[in-house]
C-alpha positions as CSV (number, residue, x, y, z in Angstrom):
1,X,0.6,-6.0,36.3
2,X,-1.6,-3.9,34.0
3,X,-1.8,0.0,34.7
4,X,-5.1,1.1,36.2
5,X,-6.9,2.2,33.2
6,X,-8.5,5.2,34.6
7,X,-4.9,6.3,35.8
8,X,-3.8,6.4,32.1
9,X,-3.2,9.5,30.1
10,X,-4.7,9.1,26.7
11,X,-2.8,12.2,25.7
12,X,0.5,10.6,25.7
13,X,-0.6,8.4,22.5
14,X,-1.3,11.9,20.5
15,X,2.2,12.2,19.4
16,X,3.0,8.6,19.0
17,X,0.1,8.4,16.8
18,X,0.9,11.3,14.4
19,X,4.0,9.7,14.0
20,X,2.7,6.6,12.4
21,X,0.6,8.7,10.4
22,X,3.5,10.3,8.9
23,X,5.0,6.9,8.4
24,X,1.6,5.5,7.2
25,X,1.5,8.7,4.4
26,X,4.5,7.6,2.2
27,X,4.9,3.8,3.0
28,X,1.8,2.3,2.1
29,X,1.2,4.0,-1.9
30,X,5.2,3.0,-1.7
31,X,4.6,-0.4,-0.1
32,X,2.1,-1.2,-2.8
33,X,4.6,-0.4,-5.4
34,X,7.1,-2.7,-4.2
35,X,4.5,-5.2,-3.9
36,X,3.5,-5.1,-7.0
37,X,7.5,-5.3,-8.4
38,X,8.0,-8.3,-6.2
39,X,11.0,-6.5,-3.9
40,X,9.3,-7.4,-1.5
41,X,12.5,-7.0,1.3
42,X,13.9,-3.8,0.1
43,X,13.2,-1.1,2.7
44,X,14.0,-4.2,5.4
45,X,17.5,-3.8,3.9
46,X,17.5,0.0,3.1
47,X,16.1,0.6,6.7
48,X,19.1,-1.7,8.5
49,X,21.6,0.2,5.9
50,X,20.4,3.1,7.4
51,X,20.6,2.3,10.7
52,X,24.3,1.4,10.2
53,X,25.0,4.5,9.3
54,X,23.5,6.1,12.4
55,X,25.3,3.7,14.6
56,X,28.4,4.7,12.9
57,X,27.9,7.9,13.3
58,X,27.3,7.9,17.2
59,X,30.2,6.1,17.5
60,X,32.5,8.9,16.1
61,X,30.4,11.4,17.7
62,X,29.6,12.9,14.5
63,X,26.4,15.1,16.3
64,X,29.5,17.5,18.0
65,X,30.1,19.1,14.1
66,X,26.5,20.4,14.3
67,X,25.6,21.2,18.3
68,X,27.0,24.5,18.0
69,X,24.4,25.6,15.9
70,X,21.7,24.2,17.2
71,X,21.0,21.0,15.2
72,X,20.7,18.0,17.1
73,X,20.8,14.7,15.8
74,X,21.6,16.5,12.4
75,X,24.6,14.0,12.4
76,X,23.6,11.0,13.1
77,X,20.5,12.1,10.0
78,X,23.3,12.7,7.5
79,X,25.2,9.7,8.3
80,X,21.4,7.6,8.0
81,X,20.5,9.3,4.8
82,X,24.0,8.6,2.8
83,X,24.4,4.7,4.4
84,X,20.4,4.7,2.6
85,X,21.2,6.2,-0.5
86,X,24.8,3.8,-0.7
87,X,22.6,1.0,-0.3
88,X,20.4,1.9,-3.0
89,X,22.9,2.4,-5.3
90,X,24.2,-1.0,-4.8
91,X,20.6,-2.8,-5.2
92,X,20.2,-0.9,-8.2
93,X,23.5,-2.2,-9.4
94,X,23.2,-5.2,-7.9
95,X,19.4,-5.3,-10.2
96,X,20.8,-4.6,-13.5
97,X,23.8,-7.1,-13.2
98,X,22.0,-10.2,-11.2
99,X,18.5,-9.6,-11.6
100,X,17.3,-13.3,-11.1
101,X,18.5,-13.3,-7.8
102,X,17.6,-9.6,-6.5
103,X,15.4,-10.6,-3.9
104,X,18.5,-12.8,-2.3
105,X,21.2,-10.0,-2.9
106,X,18.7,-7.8,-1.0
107,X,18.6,-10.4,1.8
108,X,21.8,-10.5,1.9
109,X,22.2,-6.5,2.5
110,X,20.1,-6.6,5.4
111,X,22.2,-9.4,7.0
112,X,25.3,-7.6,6.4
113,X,24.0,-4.6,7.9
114,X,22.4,-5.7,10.6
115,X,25.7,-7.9,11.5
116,X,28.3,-4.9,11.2
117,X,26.0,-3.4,13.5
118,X,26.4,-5.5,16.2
119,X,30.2,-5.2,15.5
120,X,30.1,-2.2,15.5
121,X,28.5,-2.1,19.5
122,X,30.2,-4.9,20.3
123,X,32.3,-3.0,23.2
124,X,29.7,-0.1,23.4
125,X,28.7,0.2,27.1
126,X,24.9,0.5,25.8
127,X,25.2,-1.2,22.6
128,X,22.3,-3.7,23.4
129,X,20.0,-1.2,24.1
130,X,21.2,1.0,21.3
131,X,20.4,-1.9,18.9
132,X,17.3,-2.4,20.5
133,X,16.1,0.4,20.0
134,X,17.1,1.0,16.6
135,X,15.2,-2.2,15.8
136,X,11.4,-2.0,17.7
137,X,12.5,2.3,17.9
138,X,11.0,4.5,20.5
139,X,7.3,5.2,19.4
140,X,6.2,6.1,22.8
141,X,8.3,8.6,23.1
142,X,8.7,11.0,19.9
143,X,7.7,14.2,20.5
144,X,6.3,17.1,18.4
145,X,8.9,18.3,17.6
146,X,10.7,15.4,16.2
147,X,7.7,15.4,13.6
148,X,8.1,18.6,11.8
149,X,11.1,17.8,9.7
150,X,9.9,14.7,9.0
151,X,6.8,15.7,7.8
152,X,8.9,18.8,5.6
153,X,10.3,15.7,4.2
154,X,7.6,13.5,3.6
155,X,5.1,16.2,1.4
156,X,8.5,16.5,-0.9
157,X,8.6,12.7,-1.7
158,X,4.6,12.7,-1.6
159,X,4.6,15.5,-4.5
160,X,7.7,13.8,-6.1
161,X,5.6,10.3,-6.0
162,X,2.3,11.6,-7.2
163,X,4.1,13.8,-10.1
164,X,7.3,13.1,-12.2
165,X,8.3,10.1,-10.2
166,X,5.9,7.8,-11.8
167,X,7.9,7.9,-14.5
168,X,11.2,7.9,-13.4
169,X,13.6,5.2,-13.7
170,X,14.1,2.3,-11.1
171,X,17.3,3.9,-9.9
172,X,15.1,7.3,-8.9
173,X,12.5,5.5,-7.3
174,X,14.9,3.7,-4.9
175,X,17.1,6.7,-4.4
176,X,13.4,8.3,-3.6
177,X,12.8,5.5,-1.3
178,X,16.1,5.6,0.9
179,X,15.1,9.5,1.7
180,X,11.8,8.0,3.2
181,X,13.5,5.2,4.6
182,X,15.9,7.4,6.5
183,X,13.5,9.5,8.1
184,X,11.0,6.9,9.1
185,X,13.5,4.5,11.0
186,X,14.6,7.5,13.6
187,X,11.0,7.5,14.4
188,X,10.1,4.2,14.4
189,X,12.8,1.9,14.2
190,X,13.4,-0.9,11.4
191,X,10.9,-3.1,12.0
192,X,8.1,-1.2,12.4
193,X,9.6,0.7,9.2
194,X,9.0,-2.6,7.3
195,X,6.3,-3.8,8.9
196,X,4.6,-0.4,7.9
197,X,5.2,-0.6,4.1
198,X,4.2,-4.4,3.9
199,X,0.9,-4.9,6.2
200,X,-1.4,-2.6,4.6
201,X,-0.2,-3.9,1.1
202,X,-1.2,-7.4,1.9
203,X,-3.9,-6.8,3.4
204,X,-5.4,-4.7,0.7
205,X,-4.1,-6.6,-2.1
206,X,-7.5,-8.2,-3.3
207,X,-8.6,-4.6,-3.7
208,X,-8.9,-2.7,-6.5
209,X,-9.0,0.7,-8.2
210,X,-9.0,3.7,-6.4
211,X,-10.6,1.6,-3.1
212,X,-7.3,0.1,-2.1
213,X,-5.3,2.9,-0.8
214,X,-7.8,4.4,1.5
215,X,-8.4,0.8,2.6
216,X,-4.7,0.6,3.3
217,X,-4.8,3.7,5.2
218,X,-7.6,2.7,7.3
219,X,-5.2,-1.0,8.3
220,X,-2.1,1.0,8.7
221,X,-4.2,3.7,11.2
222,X,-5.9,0.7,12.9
223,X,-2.7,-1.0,13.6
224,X,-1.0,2.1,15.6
225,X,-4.4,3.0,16.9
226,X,-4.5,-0.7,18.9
227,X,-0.8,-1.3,19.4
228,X,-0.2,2.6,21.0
229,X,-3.6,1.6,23.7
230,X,-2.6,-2.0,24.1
231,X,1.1,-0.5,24.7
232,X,0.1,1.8,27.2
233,X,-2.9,0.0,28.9
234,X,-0.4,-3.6,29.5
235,X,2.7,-2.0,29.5
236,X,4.7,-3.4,27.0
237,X,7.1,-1.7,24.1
238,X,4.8,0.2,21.8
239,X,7.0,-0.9,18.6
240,X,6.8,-4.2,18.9
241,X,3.1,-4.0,19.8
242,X,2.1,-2.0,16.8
243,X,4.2,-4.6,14.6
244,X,2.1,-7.6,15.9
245,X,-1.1,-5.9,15.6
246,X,-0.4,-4.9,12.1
247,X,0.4,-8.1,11.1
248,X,-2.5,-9.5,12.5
249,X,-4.3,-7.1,10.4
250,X,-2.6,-8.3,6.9
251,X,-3.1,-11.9,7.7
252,X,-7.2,-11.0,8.6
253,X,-7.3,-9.0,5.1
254,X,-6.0,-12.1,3.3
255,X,-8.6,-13.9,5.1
256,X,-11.6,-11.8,4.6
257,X,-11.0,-10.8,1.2
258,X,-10.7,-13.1,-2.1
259,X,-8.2,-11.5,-4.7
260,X,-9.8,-10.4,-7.8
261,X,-13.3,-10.4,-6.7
262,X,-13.6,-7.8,-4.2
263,X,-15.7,-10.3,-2.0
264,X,-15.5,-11.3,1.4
265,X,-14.7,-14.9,2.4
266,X,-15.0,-17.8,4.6
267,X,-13.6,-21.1,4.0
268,X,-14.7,-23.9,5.5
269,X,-14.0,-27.5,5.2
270,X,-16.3,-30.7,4.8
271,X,-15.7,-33.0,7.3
272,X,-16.1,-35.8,5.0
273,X,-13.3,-34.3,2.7
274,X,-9.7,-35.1,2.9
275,X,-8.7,-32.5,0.2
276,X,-8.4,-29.3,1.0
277,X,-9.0,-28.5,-3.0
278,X,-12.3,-29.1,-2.3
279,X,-13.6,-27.0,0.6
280,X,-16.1,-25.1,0.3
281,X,-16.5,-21.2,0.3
282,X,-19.1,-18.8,1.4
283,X,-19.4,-15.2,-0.1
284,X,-20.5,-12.2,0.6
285,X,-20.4,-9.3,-1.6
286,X,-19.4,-6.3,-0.1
């Protein structure tokens, strides 16, 4: 049964919020970039890389090194970042030698990953929920303090993106993306990591010009900003929620707006007609 809403803290969404923000920032100009290169599946497969490597890394404990001087989670971080940056490396490898099939080599990546996982928690008294939560994360619950770093993070790859990057090679740009992969799936887990970079892409993709990313800022805020209150108000996991609702945003963006003309659209069929090649569409010109 559904929280009374008057009972409900709107100030618990504040840092939840921020967070997707801070995801929102680098994945959608990066999501539209690997859009338009047609790799499409690429941080799904960096992400689950670099989740291996932070279930690997709880497993041996690797957190101890750094407690002593005060740097928790710094462990499980490193482990993330180099199981990202391994992963690259072999996609760009895998790009140069097979490109034809890249988009099935990267498939195959994330189904590797995501399989040694479970191996990997297979005898782990908590390894369901550890999975789980490395998959739909724990939005709800990040804290201020978890955002700082990430954000430190985030204005480098920002000022790297906007500058010299755009003219980097395609091995810098996904050694680039693997550093923003890592950070974003301790916040928000892998699906919501993906789900990030690819929803405000498609919705916006009829846009234009210097329209499209602010456009794709406004889906990507939308989709927290309605998955964090529906999360809170029903009670149900805040990743998953925001993932839905985000993807009900991309599909109503492919809806509303026809590619190339910047209009919105409606199509709607004749009952007389059999073909769908010959519905008819209404415009409006926005």
């Amino acid at each position: 049964m559904s929280p009374d809403l008057q009972g409900l803290d709107p100030g618990l969404l504040l840092a939840p919020f921020a967070a997707g923000l801070l995801v929102l920032a680098t994945h959608v100009p990066l999501g539209i970039e690997v859009l338009r290169r047609g790799i499409i599946f690429i941080d799904l497969a960096v992400a689950q890389v670099a989740a291996l490597g932070a279930v690997a890394a709880s497993l041996v404990d690797l957190d101890a090194v750094f407690h002593g001087i005060g740097l928790h989670g710094l462990g499980a971080q490193l482990a993330a970042g180099l199981a990202a940056i391994l992963g690259a490396l072999l996609l760009t490898w895998s790009e140069r030698r097979w490109p034809e099939i890249q988009e099935a080599l990267i498939g195959l990546v994330f189904v590797f990953a995501a399989a040694a996982g479970i191996l990997l928690l297979a005898h782990h008294p908590h390894g369901g929920e550890h999975l789980r939560d490395l998959l739909a994360g724990q939005l709800l619950w990040v804290n201020w303090q978890q955002l700082l770093p990430v954000a430190v993070i985030y204005v480098g790859v920002l000022a790297l993106w906007l500058g010299p990057a755009q003219r980097w090679p395609r091995l810098a740009f996904y050694l680039l993306f693997a550093v923003t992969v890592t950070a974003s799936v301790q916040l928000a887990g892998v699906l919501l990591v993906f789900t990030s970079l690819i929803a405000p892409a498609v919705a916006t993709r009829a846009l234009r010009g210097r329209w499209r990313i602010p456009a794709a800022y406004l889906v990507g805020a939308a989709g927290y900003a309605g998955g964090l209150a529906l999360s809170l108000y029903v009670d149900l996991p805040a990743g998953a929620t925001v993932v839905c609702c985000l993807c009900l945003l991309a599909l109503a963006g492919l809806c509303c707006f026809r590619p190339g003309a910047g209009e919105l659209y409606c199509a709607t069929s004749n009952p007389e007609d059999t073909d769908p090649d010959q519905w008819q569409t209404k415009t409006t010109t926005i």
